[in-house]
C-alpha positions in Angstrom: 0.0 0.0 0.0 1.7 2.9 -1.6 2.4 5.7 2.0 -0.7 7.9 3.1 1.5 11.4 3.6 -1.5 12.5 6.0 -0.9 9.5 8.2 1.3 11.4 10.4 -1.8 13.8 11.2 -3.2 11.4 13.7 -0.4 11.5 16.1 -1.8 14.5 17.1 -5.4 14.9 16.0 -6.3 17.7 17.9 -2.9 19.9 17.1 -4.6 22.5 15.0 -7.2 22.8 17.1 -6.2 23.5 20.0 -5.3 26.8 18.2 -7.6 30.3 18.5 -7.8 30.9 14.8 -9.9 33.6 13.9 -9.2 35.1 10.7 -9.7 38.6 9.2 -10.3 38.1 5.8 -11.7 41.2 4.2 -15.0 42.2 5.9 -15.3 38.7 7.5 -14.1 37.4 10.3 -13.3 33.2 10.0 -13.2 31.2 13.3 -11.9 28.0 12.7 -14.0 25.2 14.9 -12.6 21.5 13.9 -9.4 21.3 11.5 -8.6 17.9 11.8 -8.6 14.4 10.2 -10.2 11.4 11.5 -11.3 8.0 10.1 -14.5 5.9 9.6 -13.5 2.1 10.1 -14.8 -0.1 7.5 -19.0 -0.4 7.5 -18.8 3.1 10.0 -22.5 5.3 9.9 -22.7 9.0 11.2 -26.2 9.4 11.1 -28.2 12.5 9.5 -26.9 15.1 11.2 -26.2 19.1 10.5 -24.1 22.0 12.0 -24.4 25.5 12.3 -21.7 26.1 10.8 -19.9 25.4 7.4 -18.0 21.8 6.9 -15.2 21.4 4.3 -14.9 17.4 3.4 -12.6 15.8 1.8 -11.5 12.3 1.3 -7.8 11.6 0.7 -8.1 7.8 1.4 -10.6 5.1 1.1 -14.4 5.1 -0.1 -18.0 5.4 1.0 -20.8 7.3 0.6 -22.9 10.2 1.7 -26.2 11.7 1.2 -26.8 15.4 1.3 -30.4 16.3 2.2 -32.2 13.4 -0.1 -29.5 12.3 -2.3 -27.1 9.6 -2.4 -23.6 10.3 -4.2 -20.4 8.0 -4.2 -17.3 9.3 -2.3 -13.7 8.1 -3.3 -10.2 9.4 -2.9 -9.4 13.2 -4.5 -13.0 14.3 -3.8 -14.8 17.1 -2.1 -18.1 18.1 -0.5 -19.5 21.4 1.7 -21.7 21.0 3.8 -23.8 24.8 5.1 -25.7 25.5 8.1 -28.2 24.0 8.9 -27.4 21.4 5.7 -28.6 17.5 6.9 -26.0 14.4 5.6 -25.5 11.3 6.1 -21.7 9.6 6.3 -20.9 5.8 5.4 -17.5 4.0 5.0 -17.3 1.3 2.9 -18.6 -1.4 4.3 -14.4 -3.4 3.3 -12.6 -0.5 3.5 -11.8 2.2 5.9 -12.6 6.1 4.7 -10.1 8.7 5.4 -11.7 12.3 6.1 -10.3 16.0 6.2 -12.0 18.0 8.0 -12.6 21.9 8.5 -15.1 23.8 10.2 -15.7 27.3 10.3 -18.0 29.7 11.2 -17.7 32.6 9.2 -19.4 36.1 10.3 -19.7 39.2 8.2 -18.3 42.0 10.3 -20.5 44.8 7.6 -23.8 42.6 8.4 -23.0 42.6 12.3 -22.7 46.2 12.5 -18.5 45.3 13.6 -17.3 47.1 10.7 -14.2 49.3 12.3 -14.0 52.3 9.8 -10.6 53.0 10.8 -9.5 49.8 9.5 -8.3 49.8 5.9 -8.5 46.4 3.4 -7.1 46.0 0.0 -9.9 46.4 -1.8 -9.3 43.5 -4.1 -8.9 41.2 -1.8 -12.1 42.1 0.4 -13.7 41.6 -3.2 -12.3 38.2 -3.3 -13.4 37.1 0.1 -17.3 38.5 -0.5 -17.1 36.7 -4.4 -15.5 33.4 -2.4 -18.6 33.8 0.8 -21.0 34.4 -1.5 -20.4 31.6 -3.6 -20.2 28.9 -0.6 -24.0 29.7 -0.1 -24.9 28.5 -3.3 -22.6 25.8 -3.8 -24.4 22.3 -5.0 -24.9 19.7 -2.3 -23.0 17.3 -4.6 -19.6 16.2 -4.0 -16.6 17.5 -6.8 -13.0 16.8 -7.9 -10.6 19.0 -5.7 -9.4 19.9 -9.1 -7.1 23.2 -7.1 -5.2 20.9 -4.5 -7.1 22.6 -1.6 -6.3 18.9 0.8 -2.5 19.2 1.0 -3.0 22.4 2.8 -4.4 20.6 5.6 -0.9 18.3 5.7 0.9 22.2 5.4 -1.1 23.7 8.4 -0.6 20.7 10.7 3.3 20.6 9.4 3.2 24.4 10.4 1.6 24.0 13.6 4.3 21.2 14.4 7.4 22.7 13.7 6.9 26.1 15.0 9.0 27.8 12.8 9.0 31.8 12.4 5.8 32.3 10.4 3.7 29.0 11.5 0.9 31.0 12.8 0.7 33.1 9.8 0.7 30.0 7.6 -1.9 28.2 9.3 -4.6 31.3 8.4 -3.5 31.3 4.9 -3.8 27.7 4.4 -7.4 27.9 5.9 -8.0 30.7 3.5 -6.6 28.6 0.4 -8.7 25.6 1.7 -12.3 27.8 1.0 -10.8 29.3 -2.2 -9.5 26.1 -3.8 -13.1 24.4 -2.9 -14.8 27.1 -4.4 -13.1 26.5 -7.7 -13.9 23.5 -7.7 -17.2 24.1 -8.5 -16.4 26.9 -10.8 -17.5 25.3 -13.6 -18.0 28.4 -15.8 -14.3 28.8 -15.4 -14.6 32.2 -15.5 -11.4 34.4 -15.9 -10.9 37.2 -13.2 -9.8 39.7 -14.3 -7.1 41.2 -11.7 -6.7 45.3 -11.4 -4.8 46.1 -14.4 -2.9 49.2 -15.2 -3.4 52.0 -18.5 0.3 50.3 -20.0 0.4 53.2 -22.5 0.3 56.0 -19.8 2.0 54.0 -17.2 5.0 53.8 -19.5 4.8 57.2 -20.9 4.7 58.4 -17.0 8.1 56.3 -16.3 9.4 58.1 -19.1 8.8 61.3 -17.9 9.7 60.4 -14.7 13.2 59.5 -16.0 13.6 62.3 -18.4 13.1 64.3 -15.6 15.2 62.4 -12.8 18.2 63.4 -16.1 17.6 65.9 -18.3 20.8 67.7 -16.5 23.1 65.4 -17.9 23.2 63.5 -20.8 20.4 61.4 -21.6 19.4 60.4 -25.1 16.0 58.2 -26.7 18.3 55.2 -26.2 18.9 55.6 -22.7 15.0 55.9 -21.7 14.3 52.9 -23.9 16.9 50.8 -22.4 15.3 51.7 -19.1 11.9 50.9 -19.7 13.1 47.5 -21.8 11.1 48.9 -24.8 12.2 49.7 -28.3 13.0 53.5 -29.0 10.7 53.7 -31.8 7.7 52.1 -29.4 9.0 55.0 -26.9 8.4 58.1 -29.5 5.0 56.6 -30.8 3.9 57.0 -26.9 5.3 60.5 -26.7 3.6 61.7 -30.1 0.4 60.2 -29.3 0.1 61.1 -25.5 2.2 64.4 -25.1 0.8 66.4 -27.8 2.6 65.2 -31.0 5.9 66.0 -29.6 9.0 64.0 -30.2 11.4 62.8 -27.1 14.1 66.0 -28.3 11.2 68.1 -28.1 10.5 67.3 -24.7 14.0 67.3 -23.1 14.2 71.0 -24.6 11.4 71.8 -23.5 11.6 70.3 -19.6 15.5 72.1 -20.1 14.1 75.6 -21.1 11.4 75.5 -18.2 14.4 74.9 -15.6 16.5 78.3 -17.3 13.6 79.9 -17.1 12.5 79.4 -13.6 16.1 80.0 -12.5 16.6 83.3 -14.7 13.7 84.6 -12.2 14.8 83.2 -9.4 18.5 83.2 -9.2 21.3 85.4 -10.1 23.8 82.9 -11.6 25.5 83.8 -15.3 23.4 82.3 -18.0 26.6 80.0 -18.9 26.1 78.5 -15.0 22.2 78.1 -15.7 23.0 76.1 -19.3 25.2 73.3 -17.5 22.6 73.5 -14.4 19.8 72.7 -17.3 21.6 70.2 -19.3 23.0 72.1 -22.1 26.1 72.3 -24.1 27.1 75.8 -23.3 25.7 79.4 -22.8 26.0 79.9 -26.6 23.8 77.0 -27.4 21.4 77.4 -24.9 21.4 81.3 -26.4 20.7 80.2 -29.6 17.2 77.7 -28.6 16.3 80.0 -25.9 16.3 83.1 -28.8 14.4 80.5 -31.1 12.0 79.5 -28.4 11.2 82.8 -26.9 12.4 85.3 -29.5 14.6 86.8 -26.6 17.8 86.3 -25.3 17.9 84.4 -21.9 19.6 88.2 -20.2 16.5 89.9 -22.4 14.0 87.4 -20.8 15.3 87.8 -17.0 15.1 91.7 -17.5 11.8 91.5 -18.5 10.4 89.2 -15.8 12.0 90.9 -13.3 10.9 94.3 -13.9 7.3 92.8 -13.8 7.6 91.8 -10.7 9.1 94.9 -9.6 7.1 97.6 -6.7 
């Protein structure tokens, strides 16, 4: 008989419980009331039966049956079943062969719904979104048993392993595994197999931002179409098509001058330095270059220009 790896989970059956998990998941809070596995000898009955709360099954070993409300389905190894509040079943073993079962109970209560809701608390929004979409879901699942197609069991072996070893981050582990148990169950059942769709950035004006951002972090020294290509990983021609399109048809020369002249402008104003100190500050060659755009830009000199703002601002 090939080795059950969840054998070792009944040395101490009642490890993870003895644990005071409650988990904040978004709005709700999950307290976990059994997390365990245990074992119906061969021919074993658990008559109908229900619980207040919700009850993950799943079989890793063995065979039997169970019947959810009035029907009768088959259980064997690699399959799952949820049972709700207030849900009645019925549990059989084979009447030959012993049936393994995981187990997890949890009650799960909706902080929003009990008026708990602390608005000084913050959530990531998406993953509050997940946890409603995942709660939600587990109200309407189908009594029926399903493949546990998303691996949800081995993360009972992980949270007992966890709770074991102790090791920095076991407590942390144990609530994510819970988590991944109700997630990985609820896929299950997915059978639309419907594609989330996870926040997504604008990739046009996210890049075009980083390349602003970068001209800007350089335009004092030399920086050329190459360079901001290289840094964003994208192809220089790629880099001017997002220029011309988002910053009003200008080229990537066209807005280095322009984030330049803006800087010898402001520091004309502000500052008393010699125009050739206020080029090299900007990013230009040389005082006679930058006289030569600035004249072409502004139709004044850069010494013309700082006499004429300043006498504006004059008493």
């Amino acid at each position: 008989m090939p080795n059950f790896p969840y054998e070792v989970m009944h040395e101490r059956q009642d490890a993870l419980e003895r644990l005071e998990l409650c988990i904040r998941w978004g709005s709700y809070d999950i307290h976990v009331l059994r997390f365990h596995l245990t074992q119906f000898p061969p021919g074993r009955i658990v008559g109908f039966h229900k619980h207040a709360e919700y009850e993950f099954h799943f079989i890793p070993q063995g065979k039997g049956k169970v019947i959810i409300v009035d029907q009768e389905y088959a259980l064997k190894p690699g399959m799952l079943y949820l049972t709700g509040p207030e849900i009645m079943h019925y549990q059989e073993a084979d009447a030959l062969e012993a049936m393994d079962e995981l187990c997890l109970h949890v009650d799960i209560v909706d902080r929003l719904e009990q008026g708990l809701h602390d608005d000084s608390r913050s959530y990531d929004d998406w993953e509050a979104a997940e946890a409603r979409d995942c709660i939600e879901k587990l109200k309407s699942l189908p009594h029926s048993p399903a493949a546990d197609l998303h691996q949800a069991m081995p993360r009972f072996l992980e949270a007992y392993q966890a709770c074991n070893d102790n090791f920095v981050g076991s407590y942390t582990t144990i609530k994510q595994a819970v988590i991944q148990i109700l997630l990985r169950a609820v896929r299950a059942y997915d059978s639309a197999n419907e594609q989330k769709h996870f926040p997504t950035r604008d990739m046009k004006a996210y890049r075009y931002r980083l390349a602003l951002e970068y001209i800007y972090a350089n335009y004092d020294g030399f920086i050329t179409l190459e360079d901001v290509a290289d840094k964003l990983n994208l192809s220089t021609r790629h880099i001017q098509r997002l220029f011309k399109e988002l910053h009003h048809g200008h080229t990537f020369s066209r807005i280095l001058e322009d984030i330049r002249l803006n800087v010898v402008c402001r520091e004309l104003q502000e500052s008393d330095q010699s125009v050739e100190k206020i080029a090299k500050l900007a990013g230009f060659a040389g005082g006679n270059y930058l006289h030569a755009v600035f004249r072409k830009k502004f139709g004044v000199t850069p010494s013309e220009y700082r006499r004429s703002t300043r006498s504006k601002v004059m008493p």
